[in-house]
C-alpha positions in Angstrom: -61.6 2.1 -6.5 -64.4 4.1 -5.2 -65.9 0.8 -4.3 -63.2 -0.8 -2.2 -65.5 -1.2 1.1 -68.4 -1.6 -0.7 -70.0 -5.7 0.6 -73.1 -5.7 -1.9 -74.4 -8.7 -3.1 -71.8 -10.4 -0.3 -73.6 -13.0 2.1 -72.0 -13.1 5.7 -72.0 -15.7 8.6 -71.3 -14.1 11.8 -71.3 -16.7 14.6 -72.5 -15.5 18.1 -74.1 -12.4 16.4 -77.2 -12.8 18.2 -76.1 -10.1 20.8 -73.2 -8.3 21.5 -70.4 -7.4 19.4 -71.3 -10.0 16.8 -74.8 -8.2 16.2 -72.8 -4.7 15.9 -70.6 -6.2 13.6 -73.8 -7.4 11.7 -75.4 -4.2 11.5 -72.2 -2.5 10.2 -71.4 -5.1 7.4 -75.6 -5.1 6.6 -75.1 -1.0 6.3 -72.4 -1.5 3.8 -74.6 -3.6 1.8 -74.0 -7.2 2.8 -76.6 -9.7 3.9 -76.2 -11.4 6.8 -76.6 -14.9 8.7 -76.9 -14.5 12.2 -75.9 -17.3 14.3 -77.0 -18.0 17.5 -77.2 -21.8 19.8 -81.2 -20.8 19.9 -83.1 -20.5 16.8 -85.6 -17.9 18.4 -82.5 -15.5 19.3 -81.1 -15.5 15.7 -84.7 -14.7 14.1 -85.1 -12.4 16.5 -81.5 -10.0 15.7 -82.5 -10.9 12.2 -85.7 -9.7 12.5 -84.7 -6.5 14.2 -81.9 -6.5 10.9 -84.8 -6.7 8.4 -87.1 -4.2 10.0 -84.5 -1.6 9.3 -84.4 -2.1 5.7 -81.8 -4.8 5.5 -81.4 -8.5 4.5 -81.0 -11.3 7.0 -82.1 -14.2 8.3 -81.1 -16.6 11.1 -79.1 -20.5 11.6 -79.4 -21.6 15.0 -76.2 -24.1 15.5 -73.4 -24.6 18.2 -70.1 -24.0 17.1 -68.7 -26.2 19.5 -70.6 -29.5 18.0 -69.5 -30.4 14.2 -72.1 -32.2 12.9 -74.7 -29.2 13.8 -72.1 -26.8 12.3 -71.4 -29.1 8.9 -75.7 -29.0 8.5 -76.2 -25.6 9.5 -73.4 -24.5 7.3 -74.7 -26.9 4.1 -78.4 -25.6 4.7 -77.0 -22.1 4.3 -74.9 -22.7 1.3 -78.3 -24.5 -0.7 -81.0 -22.4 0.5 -79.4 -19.1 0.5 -76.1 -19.5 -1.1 -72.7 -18.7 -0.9 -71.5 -17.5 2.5 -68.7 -15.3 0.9 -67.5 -13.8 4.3 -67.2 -15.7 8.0 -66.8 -14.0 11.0 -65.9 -16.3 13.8 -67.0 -14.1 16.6 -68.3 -16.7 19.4 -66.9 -16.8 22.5 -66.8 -17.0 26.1 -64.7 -15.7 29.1 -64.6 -17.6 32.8 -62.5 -16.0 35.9 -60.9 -17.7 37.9 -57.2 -17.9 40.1 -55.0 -20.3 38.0 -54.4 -22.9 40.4 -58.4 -22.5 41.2 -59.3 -23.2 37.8 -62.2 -25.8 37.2 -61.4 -28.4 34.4 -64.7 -28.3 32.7 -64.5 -24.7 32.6 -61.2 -24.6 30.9 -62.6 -27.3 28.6 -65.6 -24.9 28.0 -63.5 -21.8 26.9 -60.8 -23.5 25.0 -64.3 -25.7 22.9 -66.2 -21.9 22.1 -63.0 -19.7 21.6 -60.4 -21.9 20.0 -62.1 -25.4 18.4 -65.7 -23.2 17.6 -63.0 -21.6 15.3 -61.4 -24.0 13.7 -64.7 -26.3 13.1 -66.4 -23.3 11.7 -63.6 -22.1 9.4 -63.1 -26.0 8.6 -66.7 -26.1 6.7 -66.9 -23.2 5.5 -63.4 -22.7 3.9 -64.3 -25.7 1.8 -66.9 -24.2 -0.2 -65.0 -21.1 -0.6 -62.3 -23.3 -2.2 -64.4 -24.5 -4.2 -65.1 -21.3 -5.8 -61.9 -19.5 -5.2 -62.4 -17.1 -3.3 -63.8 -15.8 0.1 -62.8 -13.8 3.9 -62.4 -15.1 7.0 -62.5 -13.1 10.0 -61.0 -14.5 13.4 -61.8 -12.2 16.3 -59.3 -12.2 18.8 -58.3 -10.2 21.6 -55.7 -7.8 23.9 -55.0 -11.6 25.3 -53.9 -13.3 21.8 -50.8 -11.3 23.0 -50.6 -10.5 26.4 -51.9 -12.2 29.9 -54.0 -11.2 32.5 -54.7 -12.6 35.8 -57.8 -15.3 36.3 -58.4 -15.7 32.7 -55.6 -17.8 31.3 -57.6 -20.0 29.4 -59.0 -17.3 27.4 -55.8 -15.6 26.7 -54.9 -19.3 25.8 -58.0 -19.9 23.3 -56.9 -16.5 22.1 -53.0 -17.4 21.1 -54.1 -20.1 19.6 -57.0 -18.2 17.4 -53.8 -16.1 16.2 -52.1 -18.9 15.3 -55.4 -20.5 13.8 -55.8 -17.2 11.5 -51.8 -17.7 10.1 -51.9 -21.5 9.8 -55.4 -21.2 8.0 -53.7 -18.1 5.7 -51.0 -20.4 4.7 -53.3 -23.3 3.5 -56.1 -21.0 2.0 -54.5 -18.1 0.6 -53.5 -19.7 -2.5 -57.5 -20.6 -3.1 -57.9 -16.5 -3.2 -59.4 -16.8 0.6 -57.8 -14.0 3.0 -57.9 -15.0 6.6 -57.5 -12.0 9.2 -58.2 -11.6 12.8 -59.4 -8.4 14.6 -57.7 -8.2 18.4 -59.7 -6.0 20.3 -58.5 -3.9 23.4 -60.6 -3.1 26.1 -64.0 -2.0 25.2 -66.9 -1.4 26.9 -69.2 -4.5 26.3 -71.4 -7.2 28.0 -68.5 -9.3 28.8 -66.5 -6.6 30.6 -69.2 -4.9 32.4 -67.3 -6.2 35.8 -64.2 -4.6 34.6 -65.9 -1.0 33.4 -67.5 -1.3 37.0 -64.3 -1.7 38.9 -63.0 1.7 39.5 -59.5 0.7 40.5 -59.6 -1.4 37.1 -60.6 1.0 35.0 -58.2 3.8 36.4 -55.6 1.4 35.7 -56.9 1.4 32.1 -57.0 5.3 31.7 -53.2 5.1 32.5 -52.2 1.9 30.4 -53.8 3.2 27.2 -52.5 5.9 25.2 -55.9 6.9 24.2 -56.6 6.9 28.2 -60.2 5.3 27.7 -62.2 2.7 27.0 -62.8 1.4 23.7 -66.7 2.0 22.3 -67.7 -1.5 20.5 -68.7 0.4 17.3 -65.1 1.4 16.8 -64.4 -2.2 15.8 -67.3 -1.8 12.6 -64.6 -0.4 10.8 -62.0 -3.0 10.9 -64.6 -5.5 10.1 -65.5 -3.9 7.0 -62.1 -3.3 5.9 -61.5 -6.9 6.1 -64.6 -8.7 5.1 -64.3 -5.7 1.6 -61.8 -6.2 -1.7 -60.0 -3.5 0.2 -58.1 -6.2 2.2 -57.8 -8.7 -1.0 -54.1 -8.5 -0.2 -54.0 -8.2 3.1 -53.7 -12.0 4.8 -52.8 -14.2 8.1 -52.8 -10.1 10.3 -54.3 -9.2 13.5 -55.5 -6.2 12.9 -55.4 -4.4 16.7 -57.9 -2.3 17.7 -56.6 -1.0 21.6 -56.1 2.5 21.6 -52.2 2.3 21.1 -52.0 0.3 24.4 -50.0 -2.7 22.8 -47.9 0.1 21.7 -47.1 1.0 25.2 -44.8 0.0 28.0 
């Protein structure tokens, strides 16, 4: 019991971990004890954050593919699984945000969020859920968002991708669970990151934010290590098809 969140001798695939939340996520999982896979489109960007993982004493290495394209991801994935081994834990982090008015909304762009945020998901999951059936056994981690449950102006193709990654997480429970694979999702609320910087900028926005949260703040990306621990650790080995919020209480909230 005293190792429930303990991830030694665990290998994890974070995709998008390059940078970002993905990279924080990879430093908290290598700091329990897991070794980790960054994934980034460019190979020199995921030796790099591995690099930077391994000069502070932990293991990693780095698999440059695009989620979006499913032969690169069925390659990158094999390559993985024979030279390394087992990916016991995936972390679909990739993803993209566009803003624009509804009715303004270019095509391709909407094609581009719905291929990184929703289909980078399910081809990813797709290959690597069939070696963890194979051995029986494995945790996948979907990372949503505030918008897998609630809409926001100019970016209704990402709360869209977002839906459907909560429905991806319970569809992909129900098929895999019975091959001792839990599949969970992480929501985050509004944090402070790369992709919001506009947002943390806008005065008006974030003074809106103060008042809509209970915790009356924005949420600092490290807070979300936890959660990712928790479900990537036996402590979770019951624990299937949730979306685990992390927003301050403002879903909570009317």
């Amino acid at each position: 019991m005293n190792n429930l969140f303990d991830l030694s001798g665990k290998r994890a695939l974070i995709t998008g971990s390059a940078r970002g939340i993905g990279n924080l996520l990879a430093s908290g999982l290598a700091a329990h004890g897991a070794e980790i896979v960054i994934n980034d489109r460019r190979q020199e960007r995921a030796d790099a954050a591995a690099a930077a993982l391994v000069a502070q004493g932990y293991r990693a290495s780095g698999a440059a593919f695009d989620v979006t394209q499913s032969v690169q991801v069925a390659q990158a994935v094999a390559q993985i699984e024979e030279t390394l081994g087992p990916i016991d834990i995936l972390i679909n982090n990739a993803g993209i945000q566009r803003r624009h008015p509804f009715t303004e909304f270019p095509e391709e762009e909407w094609d581009e969020v719905i291929n990184v945020n929703q289909k980078g998901v399910f081809i990813t999951s797709q290959q690597v859920a069939k070696y963890m059936m194979n051995r029986r056994r494995g945790k996948i981690i979907n990372i949503g968002s505030m918008q897998s449950e609630l809409g926001r102006k100019t970016i209704t193709p990402y709360a869209a991708s977002k839906g459907a990654v909560k429905m991806l997480t319970r569809g992909m429970c129900v098929e895999l669970a019975e091959y001792n694979i839990q599949v969970n999702g992480i929501a985050p609320g509004y944090f402070a990151t790369e992709m919001t910087e506009p947002l943390v900028k806008d005065e008006a926005f974030s003074s809106w934010l103060y008042q809509r949260t209970p915790a009356a703040r924005w949420g600092r990306p490290e807070e979300l290590i936890g959660a990712a621990v928790f479900l990537a650790s036996s402590a979770s080995d019951f624990v299937n098809g949730h979306l685990l919020f992390v927003d301050g209480g403002m879903l909570a909230a009317v």
